[in-house]
C-alpha positions as CSV (number, residue, x, y, z in Angstrom):
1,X,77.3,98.0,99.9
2,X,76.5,101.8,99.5
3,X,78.4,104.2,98.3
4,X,77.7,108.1,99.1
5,X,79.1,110.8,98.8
6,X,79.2,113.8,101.5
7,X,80.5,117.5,101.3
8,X,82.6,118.7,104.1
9,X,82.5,122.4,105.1
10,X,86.6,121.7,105.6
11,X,89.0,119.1,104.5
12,X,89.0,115.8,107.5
13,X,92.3,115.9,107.5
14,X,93.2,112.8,110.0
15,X,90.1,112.7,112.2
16,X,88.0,110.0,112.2
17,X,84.1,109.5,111.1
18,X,81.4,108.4,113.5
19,X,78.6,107.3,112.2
20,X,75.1,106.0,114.3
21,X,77.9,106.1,117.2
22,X,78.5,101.7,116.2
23,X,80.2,102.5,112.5
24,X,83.3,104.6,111.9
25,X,86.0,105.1,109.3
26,X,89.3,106.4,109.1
27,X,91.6,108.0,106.3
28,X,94.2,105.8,107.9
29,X,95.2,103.1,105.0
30,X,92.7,104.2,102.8
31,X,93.2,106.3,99.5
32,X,92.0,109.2,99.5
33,X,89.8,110.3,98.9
34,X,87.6,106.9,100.2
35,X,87.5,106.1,103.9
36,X,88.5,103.1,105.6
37,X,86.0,100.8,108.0
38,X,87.4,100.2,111.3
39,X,87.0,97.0,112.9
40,X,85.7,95.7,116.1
41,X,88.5,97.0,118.2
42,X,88.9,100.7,116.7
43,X,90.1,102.0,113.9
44,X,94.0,102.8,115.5
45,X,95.1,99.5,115.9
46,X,97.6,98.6,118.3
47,X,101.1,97.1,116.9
48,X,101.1,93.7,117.1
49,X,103.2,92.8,120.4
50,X,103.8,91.3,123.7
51,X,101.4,94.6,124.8
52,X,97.6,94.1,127.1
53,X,95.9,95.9,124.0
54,X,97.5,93.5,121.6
55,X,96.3,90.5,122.9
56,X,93.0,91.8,123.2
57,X,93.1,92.1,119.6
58,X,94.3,88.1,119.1
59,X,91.2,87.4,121.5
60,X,89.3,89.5,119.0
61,X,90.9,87.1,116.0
62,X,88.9,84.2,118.0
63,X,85.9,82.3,117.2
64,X,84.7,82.9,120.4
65,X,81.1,83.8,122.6
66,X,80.6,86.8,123.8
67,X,82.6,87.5,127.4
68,X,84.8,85.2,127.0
69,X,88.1,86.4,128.7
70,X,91.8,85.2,129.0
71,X,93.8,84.4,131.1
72,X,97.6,84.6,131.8
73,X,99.4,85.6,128.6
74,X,103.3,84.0,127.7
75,X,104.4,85.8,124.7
76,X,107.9,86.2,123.0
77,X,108.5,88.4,119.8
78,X,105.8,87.0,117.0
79,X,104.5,84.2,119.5
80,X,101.9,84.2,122.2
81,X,100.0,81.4,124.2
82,X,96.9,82.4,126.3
83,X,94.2,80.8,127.9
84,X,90.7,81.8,127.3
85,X,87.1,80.6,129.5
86,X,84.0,81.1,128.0
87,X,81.0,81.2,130.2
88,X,78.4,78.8,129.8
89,X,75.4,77.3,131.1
90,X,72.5,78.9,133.8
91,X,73.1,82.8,134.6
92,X,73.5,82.1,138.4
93,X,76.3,82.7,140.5
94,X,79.2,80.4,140.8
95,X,78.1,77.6,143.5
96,X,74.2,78.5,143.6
97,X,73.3,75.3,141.7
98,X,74.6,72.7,139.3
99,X,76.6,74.1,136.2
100,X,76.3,78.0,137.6
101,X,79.6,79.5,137.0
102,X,80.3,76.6,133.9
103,X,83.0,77.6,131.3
104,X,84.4,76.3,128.4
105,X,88.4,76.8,128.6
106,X,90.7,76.5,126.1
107,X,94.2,77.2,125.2
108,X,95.1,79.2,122.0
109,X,98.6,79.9,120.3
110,X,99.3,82.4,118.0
111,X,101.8,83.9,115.6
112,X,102.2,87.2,114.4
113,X,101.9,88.3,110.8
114,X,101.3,91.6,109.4
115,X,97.9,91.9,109.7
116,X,98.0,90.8,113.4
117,X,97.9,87.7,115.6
118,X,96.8,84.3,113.5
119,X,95.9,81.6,115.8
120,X,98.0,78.4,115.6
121,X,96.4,76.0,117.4
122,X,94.4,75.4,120.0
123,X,94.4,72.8,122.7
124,X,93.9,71.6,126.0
125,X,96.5,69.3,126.7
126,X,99.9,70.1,129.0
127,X,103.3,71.3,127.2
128,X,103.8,71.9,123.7
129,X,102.6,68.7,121.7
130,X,99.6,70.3,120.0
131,X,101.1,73.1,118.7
132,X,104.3,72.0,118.1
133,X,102.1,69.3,115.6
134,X,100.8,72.7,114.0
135,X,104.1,75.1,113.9
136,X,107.3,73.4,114.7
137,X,108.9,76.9,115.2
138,X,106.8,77.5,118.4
139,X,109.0,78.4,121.5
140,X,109.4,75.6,123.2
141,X,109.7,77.9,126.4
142,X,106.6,79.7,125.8
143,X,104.9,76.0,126.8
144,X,107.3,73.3,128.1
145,X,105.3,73.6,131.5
146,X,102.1,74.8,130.5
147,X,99.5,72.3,132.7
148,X,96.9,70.6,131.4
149,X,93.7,73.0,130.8
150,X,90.8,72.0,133.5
């Protein structure tokens, strides 16, 4: 780590630095007068919730490839259960040849703590075994019916 120091011709007040257009940093929770990194999804997180931008930040929480989406989201309060697919295999269309348009799926549960979504568990099985085995507290009508994951 580097640490530089740089003279404003004003003060930043609450706008953001941009650095090499990849790195930036905020004066949001930092002290000032130091900056703050922002992570992968921006420096102006969204509040953990049952919001589209907060689960993009629990996929972001994953251990995941590249392009791998989710699917249909179930949350309630400080729990959430989504699908995710992860492509894999030959770059081909889907039905060209054998193993075009692969994909690993899995299931992932989380729970919300301060710092965002934690995930849970992770399975592939139908209902609410798995996770229930890893957080008894899960909603049992966030996955009662889930299917099994093909």
């Amino acid at each position: 780590m580097v640490t530089t120091t740089v003279r404003l011709p004003q003060p930043l007040g609450r706008r953001d630095v941009s650095v090499d257009s990849f790195t930036a940093f905020t004066t949001d929770g930092a002290h000032a007068p130091n900056l703050r990194l922002c992570g992968k999804v921006g420096c102006h997180l969204a509040p953990t919730g049952c919001t589209p931008d907060s689960y993009y930040q629990a996929l972001m929480a994953l251990d995941v490839p590249n392009h791998t989406t989710r699917g249909d989201e179930r949350c309630q309060g400080s729990w959430l259960v989504f699908d995710t697919s992860s492509p894999m295999g030959p770059a081909c269309p889907e039905g060209e040849a054998p193993g075009c348009g692969a994909a690993h799926r899995t299931r992932w549960f989380f729970h919300a703590t301060k710092a965002g979504w934690n995930p849970i568990a992770r399975s592939t099985t139908a209902g609410c075994t798995d996770v229930h085995r890893a957080e008894p507290r899960f909603p049992t009508s966030l996955c009662a019916d889930l299917p099994a994951v093909p």
